[in-house]
N, C-alpha and C positions, 0 to 999 in steps of 0.2 A: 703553369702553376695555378691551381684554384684559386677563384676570387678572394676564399676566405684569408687562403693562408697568404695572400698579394696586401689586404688588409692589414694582417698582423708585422709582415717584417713593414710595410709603409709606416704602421705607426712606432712601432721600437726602434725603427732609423730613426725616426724623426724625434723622439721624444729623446728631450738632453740634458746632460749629465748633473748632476748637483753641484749647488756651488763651494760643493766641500773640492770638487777635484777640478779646480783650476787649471789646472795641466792643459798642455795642448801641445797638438805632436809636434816635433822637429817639421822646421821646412820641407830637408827633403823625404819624411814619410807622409807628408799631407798627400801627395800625388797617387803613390800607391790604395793608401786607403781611399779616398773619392774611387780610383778603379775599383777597389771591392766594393762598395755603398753600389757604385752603378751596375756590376756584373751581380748584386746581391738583388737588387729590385726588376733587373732582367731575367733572373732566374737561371743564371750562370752560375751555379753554385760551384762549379770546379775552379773555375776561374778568382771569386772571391774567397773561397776558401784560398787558395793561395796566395792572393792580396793581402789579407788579416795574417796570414801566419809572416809573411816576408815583414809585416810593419812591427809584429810580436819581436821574431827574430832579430830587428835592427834594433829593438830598446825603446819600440812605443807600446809599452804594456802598462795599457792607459783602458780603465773601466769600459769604457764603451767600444775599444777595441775588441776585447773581449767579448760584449754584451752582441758585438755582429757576427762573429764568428761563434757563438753560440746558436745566432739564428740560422747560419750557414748549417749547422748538424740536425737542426732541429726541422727544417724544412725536408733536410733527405732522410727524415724518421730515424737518427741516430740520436738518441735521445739522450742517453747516456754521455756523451760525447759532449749533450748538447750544454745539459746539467752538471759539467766540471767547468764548461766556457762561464756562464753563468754564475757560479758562484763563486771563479775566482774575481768576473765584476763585481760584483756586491762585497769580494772581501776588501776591493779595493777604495768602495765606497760605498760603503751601507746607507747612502740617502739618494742613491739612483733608483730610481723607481724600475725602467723600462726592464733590467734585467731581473728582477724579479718577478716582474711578470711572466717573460720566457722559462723562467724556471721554475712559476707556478704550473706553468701549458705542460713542458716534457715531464716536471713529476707528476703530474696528471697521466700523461700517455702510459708510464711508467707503474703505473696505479698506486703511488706510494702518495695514498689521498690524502691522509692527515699533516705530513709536512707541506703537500701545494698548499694545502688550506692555508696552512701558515704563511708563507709566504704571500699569498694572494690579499690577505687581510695586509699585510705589511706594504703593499703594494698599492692598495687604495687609500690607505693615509697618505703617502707620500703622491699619489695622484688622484684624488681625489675626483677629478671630472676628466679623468681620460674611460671611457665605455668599456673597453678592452680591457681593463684590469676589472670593473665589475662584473664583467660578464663571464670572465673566467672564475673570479670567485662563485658567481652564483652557481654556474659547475660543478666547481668542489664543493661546494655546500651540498646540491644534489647526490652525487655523488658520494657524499657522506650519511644522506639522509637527515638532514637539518633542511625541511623546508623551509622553516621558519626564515632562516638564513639567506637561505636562495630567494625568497619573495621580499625579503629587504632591498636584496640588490636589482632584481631587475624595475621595481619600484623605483627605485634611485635613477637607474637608464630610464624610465618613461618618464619621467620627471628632466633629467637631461635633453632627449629628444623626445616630448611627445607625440610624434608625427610617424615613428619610425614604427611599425606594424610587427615587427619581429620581435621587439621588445614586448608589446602588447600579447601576444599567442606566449611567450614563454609565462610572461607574470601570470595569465593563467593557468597555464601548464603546472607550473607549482602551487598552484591554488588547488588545482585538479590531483597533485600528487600531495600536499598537505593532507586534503580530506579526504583519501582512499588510507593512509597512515591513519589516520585517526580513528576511521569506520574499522581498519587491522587490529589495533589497540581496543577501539571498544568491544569486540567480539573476543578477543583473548580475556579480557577482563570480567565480563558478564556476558556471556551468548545468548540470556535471556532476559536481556534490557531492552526495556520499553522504548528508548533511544536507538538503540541497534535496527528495532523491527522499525521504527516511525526512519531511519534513514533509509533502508532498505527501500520501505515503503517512495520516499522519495526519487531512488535511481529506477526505481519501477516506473514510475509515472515518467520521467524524463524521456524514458525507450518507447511507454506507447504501451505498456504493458497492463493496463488498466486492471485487470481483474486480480494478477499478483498484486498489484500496489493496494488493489483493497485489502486482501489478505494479511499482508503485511501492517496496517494501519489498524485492522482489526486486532490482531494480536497486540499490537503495541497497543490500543486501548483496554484490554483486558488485562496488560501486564500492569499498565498506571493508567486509569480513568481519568486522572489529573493533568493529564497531558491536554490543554486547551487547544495544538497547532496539529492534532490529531483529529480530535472531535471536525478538525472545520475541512481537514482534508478528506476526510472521509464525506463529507454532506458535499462539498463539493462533486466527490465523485456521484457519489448515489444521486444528485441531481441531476448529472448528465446522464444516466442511464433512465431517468425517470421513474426512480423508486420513491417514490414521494414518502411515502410515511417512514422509513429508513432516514431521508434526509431529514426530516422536519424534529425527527430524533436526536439526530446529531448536531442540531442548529442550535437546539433548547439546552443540550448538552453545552454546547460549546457557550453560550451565552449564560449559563448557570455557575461556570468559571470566570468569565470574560463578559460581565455586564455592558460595558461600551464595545464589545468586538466588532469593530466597521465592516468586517468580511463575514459575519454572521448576520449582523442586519443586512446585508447588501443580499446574502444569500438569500433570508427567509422574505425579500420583497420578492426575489425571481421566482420563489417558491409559489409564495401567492398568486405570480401572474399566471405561472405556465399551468398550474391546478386548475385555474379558471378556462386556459384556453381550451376548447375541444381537440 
């Protein structure tokens, strides 16, 4: 069984039922079910699937009975299967967190994005600091196209474990797909926005691509002169190529907007030194 998915049924065992369902099985199906719990975390899923069903069939049709024999289906990619176990949990007690999560996961699998969403938001209230319910939200948020939404959540996990590096690359990741969304948006909206070419201009410089990214920055200052984070990317560049009089243009520019600009006085000191050097 993958780590991941050893993960998910570890924590949906282990996460326990509301205290709206009091219940607890009959003596003699406590036995049965521990053999599903234990053939369900060895990855004996034939085995526990028939443990959950024999404890169903005897009259323990009990939430979390249910909520494991949904992971039993859900682990052997029977999703459907997985998401009736599941939400007869939840019918049985709408303040169990664990099974809504699994039935956030398989309608996910299932691509029916808008009800996991549902689900997964209803699953973080009710668990508020379990990881695995954020993290399957932040999914469906993806998956929705709400970055907004997904950067909430994995923010919320760095903030639970800030040590954990996976956390860390996702919250970027959706920082990285917020602002490709945005740069989509502002191109559909204006294709000849000053903003458009001054971002361009920026994924240009990040690649290395120095001479597009002037191009870029140039047009974005002919679309708005008023653009001050323009003027100073530009002098920037033209100083490292050693255009002097180009930069010392765009320094004057940039500081005739931005009288205290610390990155235009910084600039037009290195200006002065490297003009002096032979």
């Amino acid at each position: 069984m993958p780590a991941r998915r050893i993960i998910l049924v570890a924590a949906l065992l282990l996460a326990p039922a509301s205290a709206s369902s009091a219940q607890e099985l009959p003596v003699a199906l406590q036995a049965p079910f521990e053999e599903g719990v234990r053939a369900l975390r060895a990855g004996k899923l034939d085995e526990a699937e028939a443990a959950f069903l024999r404890v169903l069939e005897q009259g323990g049709r009990l939430a979390y009975v249910h909520n494991n024999l949904g992971l039993v289906y859900q682990q052997r990619g029977q999703h459907k299967q997985a998401v009736t176990a599941f939400r007869e949990a939840v019918r049985l007690d709408s303040g169990y967190g664990a099974p809504r999560v699994g039935l956030g996961a398989s309608l996910l699998a299932l691509d029916e994005v808008g009800e996991a969403k549902a689900q997964l938001e209803t699953a973080v209230k009710l668990l508020p600091r379990e990881p695995l319910a954020r993290l399957q939200l932040a999914q469906a948020c993806e998956r929705a196209g709400n970055w907004t939404g997904a950067i909430e959540q994995y923010r919320a996990l760095r903030e639970l474990a800030p040590r954990e590096p996976e956390y860390a690359y996702q919250l970027g990741k959706a920082y990285l797909g917020l602002s490709e969304w945005c740069w989509r948006e502002l191109r559909k909206l204006d294709p000849g926005s000053a903003r458009l070419q001054q971002a361009l201009g920026h994924n240009y410089r990040v690649q290395g691509r120095i001479n597009l990214a002037a191009g870029a920055f140039e047009r974005a200052a002919r679309a708005d002169p008023t653009l001050a984070e323009v003027h100073l990317a530009l002098a920037q560049i033209y100083l490292d190529q050693k255009r002097w009089a180009d930069a010392r243009q765009e320094i004057e520019r940039e500081l005739a907007l931005v009288p205290e600009s610390a990155g235009a006085l910084a600039l037009k000191e290195r200006l002065d030194a490297e003009e002096k050097t032979p």
